[in-house]
Structure formats: C-alpha cells, structure tokens
C-alpha positions in Angstrom: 35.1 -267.3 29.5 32.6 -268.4 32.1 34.8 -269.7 35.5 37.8 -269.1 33.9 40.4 -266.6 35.9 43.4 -267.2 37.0 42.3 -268.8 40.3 40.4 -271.1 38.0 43.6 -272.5 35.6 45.7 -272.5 39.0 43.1 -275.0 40.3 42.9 -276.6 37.4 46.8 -277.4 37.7 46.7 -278.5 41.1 43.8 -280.9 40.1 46.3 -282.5 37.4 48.9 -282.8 39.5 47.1 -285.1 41.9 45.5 -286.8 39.2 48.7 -287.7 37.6 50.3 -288.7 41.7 52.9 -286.2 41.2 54.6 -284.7 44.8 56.4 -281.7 43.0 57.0 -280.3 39.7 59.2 -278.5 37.6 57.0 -276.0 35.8 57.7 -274.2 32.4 56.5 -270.9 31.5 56.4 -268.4 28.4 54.8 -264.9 28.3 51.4 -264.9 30.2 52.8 -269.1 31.3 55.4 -267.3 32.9 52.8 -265.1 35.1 50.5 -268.7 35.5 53.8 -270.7 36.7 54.2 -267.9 39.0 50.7 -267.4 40.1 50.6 -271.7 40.5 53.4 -271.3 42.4 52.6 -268.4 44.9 49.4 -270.6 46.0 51.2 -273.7 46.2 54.8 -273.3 46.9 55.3 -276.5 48.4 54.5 -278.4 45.4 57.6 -276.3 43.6 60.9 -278.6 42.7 62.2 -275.6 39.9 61.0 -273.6 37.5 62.0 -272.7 33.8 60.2 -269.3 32.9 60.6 -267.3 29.2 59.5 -264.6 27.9 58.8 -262.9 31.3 55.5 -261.0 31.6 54.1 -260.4 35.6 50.4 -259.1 34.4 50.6 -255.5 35.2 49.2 -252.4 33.4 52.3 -251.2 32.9 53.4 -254.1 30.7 49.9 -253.8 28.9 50.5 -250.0 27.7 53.4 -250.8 26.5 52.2 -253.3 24.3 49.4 -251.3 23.3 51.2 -248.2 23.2 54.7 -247.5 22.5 55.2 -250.7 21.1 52.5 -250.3 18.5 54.9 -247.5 16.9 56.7 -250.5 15.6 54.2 -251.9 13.7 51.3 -248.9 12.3 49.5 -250.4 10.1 48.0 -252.7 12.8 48.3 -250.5 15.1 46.2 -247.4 13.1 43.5 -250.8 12.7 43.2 -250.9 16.6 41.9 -247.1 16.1 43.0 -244.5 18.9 42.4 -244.4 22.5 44.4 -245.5 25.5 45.1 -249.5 26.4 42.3 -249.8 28.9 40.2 -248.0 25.7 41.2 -250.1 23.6 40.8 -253.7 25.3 37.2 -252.6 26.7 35.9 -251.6 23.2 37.5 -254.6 21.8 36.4 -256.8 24.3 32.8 -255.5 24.1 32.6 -256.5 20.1 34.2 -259.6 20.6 32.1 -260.8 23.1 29.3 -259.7 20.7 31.0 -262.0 18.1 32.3 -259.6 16.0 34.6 -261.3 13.9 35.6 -258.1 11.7 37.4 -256.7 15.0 38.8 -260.0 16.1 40.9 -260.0 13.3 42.2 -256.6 13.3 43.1 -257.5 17.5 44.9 -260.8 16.1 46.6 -259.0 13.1 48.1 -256.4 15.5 49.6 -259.5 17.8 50.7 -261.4 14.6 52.5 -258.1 13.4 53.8 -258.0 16.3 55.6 -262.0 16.4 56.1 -261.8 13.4 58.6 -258.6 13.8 60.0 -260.2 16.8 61.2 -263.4 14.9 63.3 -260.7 12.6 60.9 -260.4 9.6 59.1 -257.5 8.3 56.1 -256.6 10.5 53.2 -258.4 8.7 49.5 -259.7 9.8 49.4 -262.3 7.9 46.8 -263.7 6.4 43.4 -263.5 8.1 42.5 -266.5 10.4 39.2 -267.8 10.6 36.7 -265.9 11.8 35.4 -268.8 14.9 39.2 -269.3 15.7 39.8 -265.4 15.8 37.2 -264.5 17.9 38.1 -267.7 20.6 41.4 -266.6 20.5 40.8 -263.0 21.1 38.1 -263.2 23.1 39.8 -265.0 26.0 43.2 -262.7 25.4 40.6 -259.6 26.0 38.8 -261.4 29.1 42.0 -261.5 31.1 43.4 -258.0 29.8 39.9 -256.5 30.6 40.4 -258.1 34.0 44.4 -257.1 35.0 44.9 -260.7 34.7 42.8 -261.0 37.7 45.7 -259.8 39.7 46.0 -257.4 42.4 48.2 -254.6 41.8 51.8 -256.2 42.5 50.1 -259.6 43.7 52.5 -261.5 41.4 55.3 -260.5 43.0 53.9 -259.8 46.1 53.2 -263.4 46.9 56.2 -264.8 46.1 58.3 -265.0 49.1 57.4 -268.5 50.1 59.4 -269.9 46.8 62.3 -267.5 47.3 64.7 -270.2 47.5 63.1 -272.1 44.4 65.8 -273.0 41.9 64.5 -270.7 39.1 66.3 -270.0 35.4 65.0 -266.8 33.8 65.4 -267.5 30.0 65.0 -263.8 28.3 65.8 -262.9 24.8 67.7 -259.6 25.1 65.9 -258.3 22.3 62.4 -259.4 23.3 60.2 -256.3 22.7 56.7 -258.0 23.6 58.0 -258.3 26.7 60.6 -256.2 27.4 64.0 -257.8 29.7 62.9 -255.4 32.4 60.2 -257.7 34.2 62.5 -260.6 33.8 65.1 -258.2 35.6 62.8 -257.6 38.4 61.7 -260.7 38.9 65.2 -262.4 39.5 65.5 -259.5 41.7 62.8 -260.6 43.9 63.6 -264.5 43.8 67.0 -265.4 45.7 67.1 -268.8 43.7 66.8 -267.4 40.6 69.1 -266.9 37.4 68.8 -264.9 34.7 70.1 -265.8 31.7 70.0 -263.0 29.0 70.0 -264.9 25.4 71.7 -262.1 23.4 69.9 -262.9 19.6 66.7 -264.0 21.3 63.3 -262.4 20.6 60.0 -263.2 22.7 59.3 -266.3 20.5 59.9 -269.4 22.3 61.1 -271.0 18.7 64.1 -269.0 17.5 66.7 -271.4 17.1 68.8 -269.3 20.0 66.0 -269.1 22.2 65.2 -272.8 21.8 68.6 -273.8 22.7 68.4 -272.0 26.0 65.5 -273.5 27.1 66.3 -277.2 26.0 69.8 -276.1 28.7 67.6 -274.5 31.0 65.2 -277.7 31.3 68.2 -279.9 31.1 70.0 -278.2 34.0 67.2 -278.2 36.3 66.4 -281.9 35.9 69.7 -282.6 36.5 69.8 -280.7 39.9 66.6 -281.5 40.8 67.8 -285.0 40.4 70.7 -284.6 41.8 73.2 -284.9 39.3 74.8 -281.5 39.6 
C-alpha cells in the first residue's frame, strides 16, 4: 500500500498511455474502475475519446454505509462475522488487523464481499470457501487502504471535477438490480455528464459476468468504437 492512492494509479495510466503512443482512449470501468476511469479522466480530460463505465460507484461515504450497513441485512451471517459498529468502525478495526497480517479477519472481510457477489449473481448468499490466507490478506488489505482513506477523494471531488469531459460520449451500463452498488449513483452521474447515456439492463446485477450484463457491455464497447471511429 506504500505510494499507492488514487493520484498514484491515475499516473500510473497516463504513464501507459505514452508508453504504448496512444493520443486518446476509450476507457472501461466496473465498480471502484468506474470511479478510476472517472478520476483518470477529470485529470486528463483531453486524453478522453469515450468511456464505457458499469457497475457505477463515485467513492463516497454514503455508498460505503450502505454496503456496510443496510446492505449487510441481506446477507447476516457475514455480516454478524464483521461484528457491530458503524462503516468507518468497521474498516478502521479491520484495516488495523490486516495491516498486522491477520489473516483470521481477512477472511471474515472477504467472506462478507463474496456473500455479497455471490447473492448478486442470483444464488443463495454464501462465503464460499475460505481463500488463502496470503491472497486474503493482499486482497483486503488494499480494499481497506482506500476505504480507510475515502478513496482518497475529497468530498464530491469525483463529480466535482468533471465538467471538462461533459461532452465526452459516455454509456452508463447499470444492472437494475445491482444492490452493491445501487442504480442511484449511475443516475446521478449521467445527470452530471451531458454526453452521457444510461442504459438500465433490467436482469443485471453488479457482476460484470451475467450473461445480460455481458451483452450490454460487448454493445456498449461496440457502439463507442464505432462512433469514435466514425462509423455511426
């Protein structure tokens, strides 16, 4: 987790799009890629030619009670393995043991977000079986690092900073029944953006791999290249 924030990965894309001698791109985006295409694109607008964004999540603390609160009625086995306390309680103590490499509480912070998929792709909420314990700790430690750290986002910096790509042919890809991350941010955000289009995927969950959800995007991708191209 050393030098790596979100300025950091932002960066870090810039970097490989001059390495690779690419003018523009057209960037793709699920869940917290959706708030990284954003954040990319806010610092570097210019470098923009569309955007395909699922799944839509914009970093804020709202968004993070929610999936550490209500939403965690859903699934309460993992959820009563969290133990109580508020989100910002919960990812401080959990980021705290992880850090200290405790593996026993990166599996119950990966069991509640596995319950959590797997309940989104239509099955009964599960965990799963347990993952191992080096992989479970890498995976929740950096989840915690940028929870513990609002994403390293101002409040309402994500949307804030998005005027200078308002025009930016953007397709919202949502599943309508996405309760990770609920269709309200994706709402909001095609608000905001004037070249933006939502399209609401009526069976779709959060999952990126439904067979619905798949579909959308393969269009969505496909109809931007097309325009961007100039084809339609």
């Amino acid at each position: 987790v050393e030098e790596n924030t979100t300025a950091h990965l932002v960066r870090d894309i810039e970097a490989l799009r001059g390495h690779l001698g690419l003018e523009r791109l057209m960037v793709f985006g699920g869940s917290w890629g959706a708030t990284l295409a954003l954040a990319y694109a806010a610092a570097h607008p210019r470098r923009i030619a569309a955007m395909v964004l699922r799944g839509v999540f914009l970093g804020s603390r709202e968004e993070v009670d929610w999936y550490l609160g209500g939403l965690g009625d859903l699934v309460p086995q993992a959820r009563q393995a969290l133990g109580e306390g508020t989100a910002p309680e919960l990812v401080a103590r959990f980021y705290a043991r992880v850090c200290e490499n405790d593996s026993a509480a990166a599996q119950r912070w990966v069991a509640y977000e596995n319950a959590l998929m797997s309940m989104d792709a239509g099955n009964a909420p599960t965990a799963g079986g347990e993952e191992d314990p080096a992989t479970a700790i890498a995976r929740a430690c950096v989840q915690l690092h940028y929870l513990a750290h609002d994403c390293f986002l101002g409040p309402g910096e994500l949307l804030g900073g998005l005027e200078p790509i308002g025009e930016t042919p953007v397709l919202i890809v949502q599943g309508a029944r996405d309760r990770v991350c609920p269709p309200r941010a994706a709402l909001e955000l095609a608000e905001r953006l004037p070249g933006a289009k939502l399209r609401l995927v009526e069976n779709g969950g959060h999952s990126a791999t439904g067979p619905e959800m798949a579909a959308a995007l393969r269009r969505a991708a496909d109809d931007l290249r097309a325009r961007v191209e100039g084809k339609a």
